[in-house]
TORRO-763550 format. One record per residue (C-alpha): residue number from 1; residue in one letter; x, y, z. Coordinates in nm, 3 decimals, decimal comma. Layout:
REM TORRO-763550
+-----+------+---------+---------+---------+
:  nr : rest :      c1 :      c2 :      c3 :
+-----+------+---------+---------+---------+
: NUM :    A :       X :       Y :       Z :
...
+-----+------+---------+---------+---------+
//
This chain:
REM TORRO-763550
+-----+------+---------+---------+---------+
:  nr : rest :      c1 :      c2 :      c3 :
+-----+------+---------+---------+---------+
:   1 :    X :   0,000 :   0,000 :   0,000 :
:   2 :    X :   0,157 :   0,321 :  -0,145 :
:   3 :    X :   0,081 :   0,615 :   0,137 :
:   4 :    X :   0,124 :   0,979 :  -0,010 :
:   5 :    X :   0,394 :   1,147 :   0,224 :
:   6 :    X :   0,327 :   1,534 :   0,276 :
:   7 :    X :   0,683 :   1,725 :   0,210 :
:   8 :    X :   0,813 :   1,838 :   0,595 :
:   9 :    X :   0,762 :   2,209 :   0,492 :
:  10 :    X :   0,399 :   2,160 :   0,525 :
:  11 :    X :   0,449 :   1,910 :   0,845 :
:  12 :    X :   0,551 :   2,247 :   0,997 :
:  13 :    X :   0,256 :   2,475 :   0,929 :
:  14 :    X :   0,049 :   2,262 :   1,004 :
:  15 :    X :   0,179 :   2,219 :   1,300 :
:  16 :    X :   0,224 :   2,607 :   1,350 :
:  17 :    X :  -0,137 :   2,653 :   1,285 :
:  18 :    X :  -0,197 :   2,401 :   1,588 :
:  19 :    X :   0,007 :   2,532 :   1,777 :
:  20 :    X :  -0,167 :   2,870 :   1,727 :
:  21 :    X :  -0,483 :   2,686 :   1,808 :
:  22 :    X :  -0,390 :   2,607 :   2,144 :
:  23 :    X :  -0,259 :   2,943 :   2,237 :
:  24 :    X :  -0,561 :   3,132 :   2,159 :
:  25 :    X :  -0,759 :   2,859 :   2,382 :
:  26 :    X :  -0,525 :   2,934 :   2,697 :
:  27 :    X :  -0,630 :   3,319 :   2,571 :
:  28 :    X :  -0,938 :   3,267 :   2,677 :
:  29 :    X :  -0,801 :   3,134 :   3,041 :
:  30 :    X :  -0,760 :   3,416 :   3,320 :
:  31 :    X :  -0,378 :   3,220 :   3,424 :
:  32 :    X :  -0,093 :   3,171 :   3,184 :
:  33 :    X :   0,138 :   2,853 :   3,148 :
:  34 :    X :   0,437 :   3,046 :   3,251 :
:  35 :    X :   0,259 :   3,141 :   3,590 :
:  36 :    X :   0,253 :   2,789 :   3,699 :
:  37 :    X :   0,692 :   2,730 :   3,631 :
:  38 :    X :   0,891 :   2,793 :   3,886 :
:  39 :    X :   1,111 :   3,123 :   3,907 :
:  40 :    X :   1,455 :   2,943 :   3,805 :
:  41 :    X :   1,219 :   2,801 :   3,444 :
:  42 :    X :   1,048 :   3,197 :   3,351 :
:  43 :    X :   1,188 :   3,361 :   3,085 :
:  44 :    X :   1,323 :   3,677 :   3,214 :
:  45 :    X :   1,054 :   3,943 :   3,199 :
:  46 :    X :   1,213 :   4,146 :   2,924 :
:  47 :    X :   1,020 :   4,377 :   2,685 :
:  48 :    X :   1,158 :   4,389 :   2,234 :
:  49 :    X :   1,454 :   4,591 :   2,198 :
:  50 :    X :   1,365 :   4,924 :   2,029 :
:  51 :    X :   1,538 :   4,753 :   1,692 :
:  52 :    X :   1,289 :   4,567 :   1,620 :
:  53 :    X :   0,878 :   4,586 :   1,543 :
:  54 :    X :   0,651 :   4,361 :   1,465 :
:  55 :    X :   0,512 :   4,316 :   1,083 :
:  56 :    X :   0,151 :   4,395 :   1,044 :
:  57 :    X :  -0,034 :   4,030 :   0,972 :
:  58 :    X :   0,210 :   3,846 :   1,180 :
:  59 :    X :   0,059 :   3,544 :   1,341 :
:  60 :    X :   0,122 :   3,541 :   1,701 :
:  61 :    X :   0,287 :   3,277 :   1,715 :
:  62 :    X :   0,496 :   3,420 :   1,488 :
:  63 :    X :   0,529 :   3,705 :   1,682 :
:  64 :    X :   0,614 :   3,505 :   2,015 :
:  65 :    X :   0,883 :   3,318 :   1,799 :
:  66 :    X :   1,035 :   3,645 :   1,700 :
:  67 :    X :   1,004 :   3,788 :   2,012 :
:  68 :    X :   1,170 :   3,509 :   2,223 :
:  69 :    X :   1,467 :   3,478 :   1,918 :
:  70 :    X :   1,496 :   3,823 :   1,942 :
:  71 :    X :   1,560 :   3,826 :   2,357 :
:  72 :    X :   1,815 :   3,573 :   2,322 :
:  73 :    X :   2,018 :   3,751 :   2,075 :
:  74 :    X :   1,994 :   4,062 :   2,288 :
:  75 :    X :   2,088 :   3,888 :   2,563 :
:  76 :    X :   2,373 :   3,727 :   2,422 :
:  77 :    X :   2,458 :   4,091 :   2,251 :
:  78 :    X :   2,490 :   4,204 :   2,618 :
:  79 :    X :   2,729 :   3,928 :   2,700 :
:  80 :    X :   2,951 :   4,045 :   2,423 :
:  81 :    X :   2,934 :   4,417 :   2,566 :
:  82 :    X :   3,038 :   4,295 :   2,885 :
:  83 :    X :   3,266 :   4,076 :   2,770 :
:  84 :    X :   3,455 :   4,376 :   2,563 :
:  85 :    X :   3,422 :   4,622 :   2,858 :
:  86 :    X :   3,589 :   4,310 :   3,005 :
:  87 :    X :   3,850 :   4,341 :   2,750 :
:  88 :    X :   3,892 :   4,709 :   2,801 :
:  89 :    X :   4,040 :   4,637 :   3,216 :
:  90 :    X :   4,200 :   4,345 :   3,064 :
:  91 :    X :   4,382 :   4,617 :   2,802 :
:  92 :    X :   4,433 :   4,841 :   3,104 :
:  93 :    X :   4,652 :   4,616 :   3,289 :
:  94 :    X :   4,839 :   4,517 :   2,987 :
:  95 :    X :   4,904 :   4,870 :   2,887 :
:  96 :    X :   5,009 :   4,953 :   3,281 :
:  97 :    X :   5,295 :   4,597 :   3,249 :
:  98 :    X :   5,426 :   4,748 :   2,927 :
:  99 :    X :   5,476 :   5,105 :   3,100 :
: 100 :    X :   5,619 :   4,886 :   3,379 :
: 101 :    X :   5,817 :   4,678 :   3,190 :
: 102 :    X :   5,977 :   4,995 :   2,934 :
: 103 :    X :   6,042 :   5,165 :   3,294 :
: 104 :    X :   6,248 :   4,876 :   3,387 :
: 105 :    X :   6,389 :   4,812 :   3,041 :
: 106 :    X :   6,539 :   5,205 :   3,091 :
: 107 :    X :   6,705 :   5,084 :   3,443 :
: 108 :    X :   6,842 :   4,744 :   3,313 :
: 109 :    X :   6,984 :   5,011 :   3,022 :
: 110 :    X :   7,155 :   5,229 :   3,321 :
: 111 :    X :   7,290 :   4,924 :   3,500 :
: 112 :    X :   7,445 :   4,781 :   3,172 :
: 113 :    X :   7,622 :   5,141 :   3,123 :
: 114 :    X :   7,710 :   5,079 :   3,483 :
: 115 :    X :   7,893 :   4,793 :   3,441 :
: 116 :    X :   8,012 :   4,885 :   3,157 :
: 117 :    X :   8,201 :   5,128 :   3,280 :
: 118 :    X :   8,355 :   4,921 :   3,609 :
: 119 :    X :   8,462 :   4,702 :   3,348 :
: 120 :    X :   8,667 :   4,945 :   3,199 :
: 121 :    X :   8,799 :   5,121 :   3,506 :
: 122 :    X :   8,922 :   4,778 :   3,637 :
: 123 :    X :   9,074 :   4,718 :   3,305 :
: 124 :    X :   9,251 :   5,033 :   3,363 :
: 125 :    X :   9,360 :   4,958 :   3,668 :
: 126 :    X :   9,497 :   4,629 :   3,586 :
: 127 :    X :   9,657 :   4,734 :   3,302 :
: 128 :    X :   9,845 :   5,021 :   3,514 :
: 129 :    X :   9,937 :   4,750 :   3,772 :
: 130 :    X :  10,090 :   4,525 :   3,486 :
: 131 :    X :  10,308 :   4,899 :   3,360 :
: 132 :    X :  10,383 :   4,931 :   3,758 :
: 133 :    X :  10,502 :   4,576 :   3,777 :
: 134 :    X :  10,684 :   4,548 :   3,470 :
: 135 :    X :  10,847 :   4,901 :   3,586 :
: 136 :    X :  10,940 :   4,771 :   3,906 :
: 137 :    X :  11,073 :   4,451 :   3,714 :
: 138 :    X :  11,300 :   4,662 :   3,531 :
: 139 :    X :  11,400 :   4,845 :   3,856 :
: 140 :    X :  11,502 :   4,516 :   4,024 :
: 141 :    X :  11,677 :   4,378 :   3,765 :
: 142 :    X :  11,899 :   4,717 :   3,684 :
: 143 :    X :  11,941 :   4,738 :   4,066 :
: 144 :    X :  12,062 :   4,371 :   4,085 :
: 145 :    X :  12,296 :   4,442 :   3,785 :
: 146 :    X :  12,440 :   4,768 :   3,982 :
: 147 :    X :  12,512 :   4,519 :   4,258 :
: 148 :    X :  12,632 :   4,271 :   4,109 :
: 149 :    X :  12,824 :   4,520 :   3,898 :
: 150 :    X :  12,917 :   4,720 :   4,192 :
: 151 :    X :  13,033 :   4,362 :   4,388 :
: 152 :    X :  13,244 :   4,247 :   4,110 :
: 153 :    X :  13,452 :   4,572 :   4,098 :
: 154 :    X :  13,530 :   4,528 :   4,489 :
: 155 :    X :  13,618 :   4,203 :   4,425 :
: 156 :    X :  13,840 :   4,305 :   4,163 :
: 157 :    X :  13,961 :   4,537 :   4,379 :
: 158 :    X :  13,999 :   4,363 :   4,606 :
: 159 :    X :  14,171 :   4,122 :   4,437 :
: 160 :    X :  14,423 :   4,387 :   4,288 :
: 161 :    X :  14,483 :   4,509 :   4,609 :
: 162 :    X :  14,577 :   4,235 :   4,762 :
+-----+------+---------+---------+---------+
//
């Protein structure tokens, strides 16, 4: 047995227009569904952004669609706003480490100069003690020759005399 098969688009308005049906029955009630969930289920109680209108001829279930796809997108449009003002103390710090950081790059530059120029006083200074030593070298040996000179001619001298 062949069964025709009704394409899904018009599955879903039928099932719109049901849907439809049932909400203008619970119009005619004095309490609404969303009285009876608890406070954590409720949709929060918030009214259509100022972007947006509804289309004259809208079906209201149509309109309750767009008004409850709407909400979420504003809410999650908040969470982005927050999340960039976020962002902002976030770029705040940052911005307060690099002005840290350049401050201490600047003392790091002083300290290098620093040592750069102990290095080259030592190096002075060792340099000057190798000219002193090697002076006092020569001293010592000229002053040993002297004596030795100086010996040798008493002991010639001495010799001669004798």
């Amino acid at each position: 047995m062949v069964r025709a098969v009704k394409p899904p688009i018009l599955d879903a308005l039928d099932l719109e227009r049901e849907i439809e049906r049932e909400f203008r029955k619970l119009e005619q009630h004095d309490s609404l569904p969303s009285e009876f969930a608890p406070p954590s289920v409720r949709a929060p109680d918030l009214g259509m952004p100022d972007y947006v209108e509804h289309s004259d001829g809208a079906t209201e279930i149509g309109k309750l669609s767009a008004e409850a796809v709407v909400r979420e997108y504003e809410a999650a449009a908040k969470d982005i706003e927050e999340l960039g003002a976020e962002l902002v103390g976030h770029v705040k710090r940052c911005e307060a480490m690099t002005r840290d950081a350049l401050t201490v790059i600047e003392e790091l530059k002083e300290t290098a100069g620093k040592y750069r120029e102990e290095a080259k006083r030592v190096f002075l200074h060792i340099e000057n003690c190798s000219l002193v030593t090697a002076e006092v070298r020569k001293t010592c040996v000229e002053m040993r020759d002297k004596i030795i000179a100086t010996a040798k001619a008493e002991a010639e001298s001495k010799e001669l005399t004798s």
